[in-house]
C-alpha positions as CSV (number, residue, x, y, z in Angstrom):
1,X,0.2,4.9,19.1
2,X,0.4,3.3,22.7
3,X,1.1,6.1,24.3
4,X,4.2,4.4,25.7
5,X,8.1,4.3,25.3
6,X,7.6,1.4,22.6
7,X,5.9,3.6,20.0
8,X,9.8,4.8,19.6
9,X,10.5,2.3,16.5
10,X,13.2,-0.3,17.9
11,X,12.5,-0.3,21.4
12,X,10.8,-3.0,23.2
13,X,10.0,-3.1,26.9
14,X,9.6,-6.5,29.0
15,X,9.2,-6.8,32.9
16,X,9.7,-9.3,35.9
17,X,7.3,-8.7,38.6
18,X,7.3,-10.7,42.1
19,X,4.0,-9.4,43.2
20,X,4.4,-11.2,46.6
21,X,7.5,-10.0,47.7
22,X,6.9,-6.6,45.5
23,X,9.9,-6.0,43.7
24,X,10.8,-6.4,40.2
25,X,12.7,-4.9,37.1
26,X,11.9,-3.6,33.8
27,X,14.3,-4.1,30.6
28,X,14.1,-1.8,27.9
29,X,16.0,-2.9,25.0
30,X,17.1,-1.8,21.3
31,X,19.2,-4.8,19.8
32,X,20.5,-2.9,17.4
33,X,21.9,-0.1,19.4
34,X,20.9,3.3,20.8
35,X,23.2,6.1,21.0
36,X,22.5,7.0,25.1
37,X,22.9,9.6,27.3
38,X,22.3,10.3,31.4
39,X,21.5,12.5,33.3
40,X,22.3,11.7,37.7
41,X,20.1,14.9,39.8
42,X,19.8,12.8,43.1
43,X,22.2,12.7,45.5
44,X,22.2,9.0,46.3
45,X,22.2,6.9,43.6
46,X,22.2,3.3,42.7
47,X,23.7,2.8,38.8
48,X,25.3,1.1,36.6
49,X,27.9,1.9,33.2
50,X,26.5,5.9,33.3
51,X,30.3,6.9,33.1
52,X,30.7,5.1,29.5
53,X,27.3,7.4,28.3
54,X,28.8,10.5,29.3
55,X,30.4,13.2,26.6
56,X,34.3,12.0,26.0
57,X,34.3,8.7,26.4
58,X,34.5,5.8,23.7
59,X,31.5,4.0,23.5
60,X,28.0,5.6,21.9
61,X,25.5,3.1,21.5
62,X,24.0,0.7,24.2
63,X,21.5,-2.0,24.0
64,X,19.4,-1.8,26.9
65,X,19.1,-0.2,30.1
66,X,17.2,-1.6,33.1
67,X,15.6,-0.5,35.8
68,X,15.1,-2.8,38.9
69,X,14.2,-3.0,42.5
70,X,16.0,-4.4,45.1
71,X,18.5,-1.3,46.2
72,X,22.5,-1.7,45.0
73,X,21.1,-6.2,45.2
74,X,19.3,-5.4,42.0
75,X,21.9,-4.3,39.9
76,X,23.1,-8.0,39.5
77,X,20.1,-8.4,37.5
78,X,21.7,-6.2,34.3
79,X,24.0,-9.4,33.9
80,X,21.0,-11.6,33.0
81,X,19.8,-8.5,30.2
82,X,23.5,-8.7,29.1
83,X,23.4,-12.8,28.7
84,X,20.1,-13.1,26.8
85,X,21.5,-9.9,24.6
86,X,24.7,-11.8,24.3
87,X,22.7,-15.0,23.0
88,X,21.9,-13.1,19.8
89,X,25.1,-11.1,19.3
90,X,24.3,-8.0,20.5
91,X,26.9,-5.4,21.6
92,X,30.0,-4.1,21.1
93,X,32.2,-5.9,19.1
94,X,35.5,-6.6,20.2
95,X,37.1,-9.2,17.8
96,X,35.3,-12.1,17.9
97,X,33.5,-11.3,20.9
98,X,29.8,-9.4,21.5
99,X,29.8,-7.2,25.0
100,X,26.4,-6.1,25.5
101,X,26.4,-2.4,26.9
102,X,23.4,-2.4,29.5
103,X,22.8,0.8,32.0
104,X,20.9,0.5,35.2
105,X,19.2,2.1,38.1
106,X,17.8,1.2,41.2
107,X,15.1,2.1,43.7
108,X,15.1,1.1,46.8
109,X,12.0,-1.3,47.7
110,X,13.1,-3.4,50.4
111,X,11.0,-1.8,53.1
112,X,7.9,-3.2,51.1
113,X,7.5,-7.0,50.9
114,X,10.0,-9.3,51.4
115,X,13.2,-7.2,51.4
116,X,15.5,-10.7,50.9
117,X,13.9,-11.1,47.6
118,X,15.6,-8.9,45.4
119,X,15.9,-9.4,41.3
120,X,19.1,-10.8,40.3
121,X,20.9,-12.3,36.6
122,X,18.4,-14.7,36.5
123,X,15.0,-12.5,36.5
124,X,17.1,-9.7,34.6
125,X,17.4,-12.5,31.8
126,X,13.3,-13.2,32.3
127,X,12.6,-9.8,31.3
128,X,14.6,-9.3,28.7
129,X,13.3,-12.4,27.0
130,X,9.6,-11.2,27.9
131,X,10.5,-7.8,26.0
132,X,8.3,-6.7,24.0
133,X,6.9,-3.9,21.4
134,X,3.1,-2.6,22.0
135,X,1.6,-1.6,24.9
136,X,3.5,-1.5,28.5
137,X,1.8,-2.2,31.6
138,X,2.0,-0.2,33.8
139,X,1.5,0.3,37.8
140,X,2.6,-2.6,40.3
141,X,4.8,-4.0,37.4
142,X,8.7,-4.6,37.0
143,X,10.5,-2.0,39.1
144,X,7.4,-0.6,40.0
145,X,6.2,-3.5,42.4
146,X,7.3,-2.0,45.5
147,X,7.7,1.7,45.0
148,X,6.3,4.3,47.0
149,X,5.8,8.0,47.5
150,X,5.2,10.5,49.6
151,X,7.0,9.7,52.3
152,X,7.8,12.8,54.5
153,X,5.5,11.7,57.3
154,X,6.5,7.9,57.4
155,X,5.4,4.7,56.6
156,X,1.7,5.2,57.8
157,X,1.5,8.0,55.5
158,X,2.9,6.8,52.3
159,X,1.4,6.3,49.0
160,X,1.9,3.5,46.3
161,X,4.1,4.5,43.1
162,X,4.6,2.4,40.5
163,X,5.7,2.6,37.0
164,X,3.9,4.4,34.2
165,X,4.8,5.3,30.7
166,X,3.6,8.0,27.9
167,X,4.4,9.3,24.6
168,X,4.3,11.7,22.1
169,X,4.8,12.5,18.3
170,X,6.1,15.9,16.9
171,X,4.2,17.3,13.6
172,X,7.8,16.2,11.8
173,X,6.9,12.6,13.4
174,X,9.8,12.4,15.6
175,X,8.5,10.2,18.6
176,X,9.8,10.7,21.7
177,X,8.6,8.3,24.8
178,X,9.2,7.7,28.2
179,X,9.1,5.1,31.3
180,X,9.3,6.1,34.9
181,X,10.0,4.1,37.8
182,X,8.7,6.8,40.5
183,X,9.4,6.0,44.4
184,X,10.0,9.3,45.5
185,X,10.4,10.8,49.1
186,X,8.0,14.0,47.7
187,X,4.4,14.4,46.6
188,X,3.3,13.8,43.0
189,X,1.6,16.2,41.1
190,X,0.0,16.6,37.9
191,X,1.6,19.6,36.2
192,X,-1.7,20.0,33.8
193,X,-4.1,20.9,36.7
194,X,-1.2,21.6,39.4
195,X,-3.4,19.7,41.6
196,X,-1.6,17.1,44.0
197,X,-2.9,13.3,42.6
198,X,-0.3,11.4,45.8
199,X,0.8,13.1,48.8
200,X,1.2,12.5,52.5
201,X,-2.0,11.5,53.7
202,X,-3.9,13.5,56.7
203,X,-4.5,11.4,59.5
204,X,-7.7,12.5,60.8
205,X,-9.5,13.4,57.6
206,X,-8.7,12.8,54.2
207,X,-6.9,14.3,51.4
208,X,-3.2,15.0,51.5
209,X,-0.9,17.2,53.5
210,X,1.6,19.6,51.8
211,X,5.3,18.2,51.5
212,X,6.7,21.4,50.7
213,X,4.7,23.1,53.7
214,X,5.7,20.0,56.2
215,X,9.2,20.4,55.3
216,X,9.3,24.2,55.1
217,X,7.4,24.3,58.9
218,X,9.9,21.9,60.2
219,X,7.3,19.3,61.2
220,X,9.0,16.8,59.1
221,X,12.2,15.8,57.7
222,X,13.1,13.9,54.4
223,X,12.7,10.1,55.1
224,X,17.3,9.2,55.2
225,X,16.7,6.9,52.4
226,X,14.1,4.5,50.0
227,X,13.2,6.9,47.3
228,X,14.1,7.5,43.9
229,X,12.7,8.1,40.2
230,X,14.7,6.8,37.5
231,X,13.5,6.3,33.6
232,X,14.4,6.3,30.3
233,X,14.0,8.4,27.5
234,X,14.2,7.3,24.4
235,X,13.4,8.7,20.5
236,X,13.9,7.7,16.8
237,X,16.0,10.8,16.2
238,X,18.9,10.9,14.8
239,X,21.3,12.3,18.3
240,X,24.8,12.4,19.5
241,X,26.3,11.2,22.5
242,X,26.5,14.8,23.6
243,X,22.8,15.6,22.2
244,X,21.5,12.7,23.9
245,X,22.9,14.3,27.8
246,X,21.6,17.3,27.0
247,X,17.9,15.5,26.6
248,X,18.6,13.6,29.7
249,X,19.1,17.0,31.3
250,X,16.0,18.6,30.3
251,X,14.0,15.4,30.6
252,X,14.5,15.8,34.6
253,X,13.0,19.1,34.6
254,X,9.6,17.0,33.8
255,X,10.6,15.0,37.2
256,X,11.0,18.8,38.7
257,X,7.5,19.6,37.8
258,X,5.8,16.2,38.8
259,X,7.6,15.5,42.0
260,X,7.9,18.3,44.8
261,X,10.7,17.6,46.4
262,X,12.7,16.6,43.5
263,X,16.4,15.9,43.3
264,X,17.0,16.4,46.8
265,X,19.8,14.7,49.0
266,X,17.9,10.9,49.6
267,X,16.9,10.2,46.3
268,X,18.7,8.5,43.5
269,X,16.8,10.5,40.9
270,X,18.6,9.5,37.5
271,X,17.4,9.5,33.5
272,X,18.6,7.2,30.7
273,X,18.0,8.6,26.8
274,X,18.3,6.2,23.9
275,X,18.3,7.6,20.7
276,X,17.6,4.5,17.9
277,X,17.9,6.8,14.9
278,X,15.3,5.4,12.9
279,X,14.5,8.7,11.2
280,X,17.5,9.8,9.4
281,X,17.0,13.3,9.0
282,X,20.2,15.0,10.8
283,X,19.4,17.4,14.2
284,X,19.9,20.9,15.0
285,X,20.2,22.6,17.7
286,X,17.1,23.7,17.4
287,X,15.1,20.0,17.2
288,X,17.3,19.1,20.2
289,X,15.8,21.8,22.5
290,X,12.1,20.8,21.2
291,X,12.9,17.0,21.8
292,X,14.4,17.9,25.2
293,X,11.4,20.0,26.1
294,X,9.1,17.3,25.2
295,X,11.3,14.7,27.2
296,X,9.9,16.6,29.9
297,X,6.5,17.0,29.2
298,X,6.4,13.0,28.6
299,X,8.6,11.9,31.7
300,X,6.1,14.1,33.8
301,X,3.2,12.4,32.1
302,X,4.4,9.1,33.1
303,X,5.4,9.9,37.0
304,X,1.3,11.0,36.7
305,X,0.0,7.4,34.9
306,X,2.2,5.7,37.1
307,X,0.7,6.7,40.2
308,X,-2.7,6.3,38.7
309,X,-1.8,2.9,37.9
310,X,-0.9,1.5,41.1
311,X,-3.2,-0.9,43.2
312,X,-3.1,-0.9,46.8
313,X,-0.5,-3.7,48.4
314,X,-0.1,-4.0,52.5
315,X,1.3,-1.2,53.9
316,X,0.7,1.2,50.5
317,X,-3.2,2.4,49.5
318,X,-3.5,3.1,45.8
319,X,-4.8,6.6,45.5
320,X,-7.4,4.7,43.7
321,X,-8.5,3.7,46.9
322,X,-8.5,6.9,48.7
């Protein structure tokens, strides 16, 4: 194993990446179709086709999500993942015509870079023919170019996010993976050690302040926009539409654990699931509340790597560099 969303069987991951302007998205794809599910936790989100992966609604199965910078610009890029998908006659079929079903979230990176570059149909189609299975990189890649974190005391504070990835296999060998595109307003922390690994950095000595304390002391105030974590889970587990938004669900309590603030009223915090089925044993209840609670552990994981991962850009030390 890679320890990376593509050790699900059927998935494949490929990025664009402008690492001058720093911004970029990230295609994850599965052909063949995955039954999805979503979960939206932050208050100001940037998506795309989450309504038709919700519980009562026709469709099950998409072919790709994608996950791109450039704020509410970058959402034009899905119709590039939906052309290349098209090309091979992927999608819903509807007579003699293939729609391809693609989700997508946004973080906002334009504050990094050159904000007027922002990924569109054209690098959305680049990505998705770069996709790949094996290992994902991870860091200043695809939608992880420009994002940042910890960004309670402002722009001379902040750290560089990225994009990380992790995954895990279950004694019954259900796989279940995850990839994280974390810009978040709050501090990152490793729920292992509960030590902080990205936080606001002290200006006259180093290490990192505390969010939660800056916040809770009123000497700061939640930056009015530019973060967001989104990510996708996905697993070879037989799920339905309803099984797959209750993994979304529990996958954000591993954002809860590895981002402090989480959820809160400027971020765009929002989880994809896409379950390929490529184990055909059916799912209880039971297997649904262990692949959930592992969505979390793994989605925390990557939030962690993807930090780790990140290089240091103008305006945004790696904590590599620290």
């Amino acid at each position: 194993m890679w320890n990376a969303i593509t050790d699900v069987a059927g998935i494949r991951v490929g990025h664009w990446t402008d690492a001058k302007a720093l911004t970029g998205c990230t295609a994850v794809l599965c052909e063949r179709g995955a039954v999805a599910g979503v979960d939206v936790r932050g208050a100001a989100p940037g998506t795309r086709e989450t309504d038709l992966m919700r519980p009562g609604t026709l469709i099950e199965r998409v072919q790709g999500i994608l996950l791109t910078g450039g704020s509410a610009f970058g959402l034009d890029a899905a119709g590039g993942v939906m052309a290349w998908l098209e090309e091979r006659g992927a999608g819903f079929k509807i007579g003699t015509w293939s729609v391809p079903l693609v989700g997508a979230a946004v973080i906002f990176d334009l504050a990094l870079g050159d904000g007027s570059v922002r990924p569109g149909a054209k690098q959305g189609y680049a990505a998705a023919k770069g996709a790949k299975d094996g290992p994902v990189a991870e860091g200043n890649v695809g939608a992880g170019a420009g994002a940042t974190v910890a960004k309670m005391l402002g722009p001379a504070a902040l750290v560089k996010g990225g994009l990380g990835t992790a995954s895990k296999r279950l004694g019954d060998g259900t796989v279940i993976g995850a990839i994280v595109v974390v810009n978040a307003g709050g501090e990152i922390v490793d729920p292992k050690s509960g030590k902080t690994v990205a936080g606001p950095r002290k200006a006259k000595s180093k290490g990192f302040e505390s969010t939660m304390a800056l916040l809770q002391a009123k000497r700061s105030a939640p930056p009015p926009g530019g973060n967001t974590t989104i990510g996708v889970i996905a697993t070879d587990a037989q799920l339905t539409k309803e099984q797959a938004n209750k993994v979304a669900q529990m996958a954000q309590n591993g954002l809860a654990m590895a981002v402090r603030p989480a959820h809160t009223m400027f971020d765009g915090d929002t989880i994809f699931v896409m379950a390929t089925g490529e184990r055909k044993q059916r799912t209880n209840r039971s297997d649904v509340t262990v692949i959930g609670a592992t969505a979390a552990e793994v989605t925390a994981e990557a939030i962690v790597r993807a930090v780790k991962a990140a290089k240091s850009v103008p305006g945004a030390p790696a904590i590599r560099d620290l």
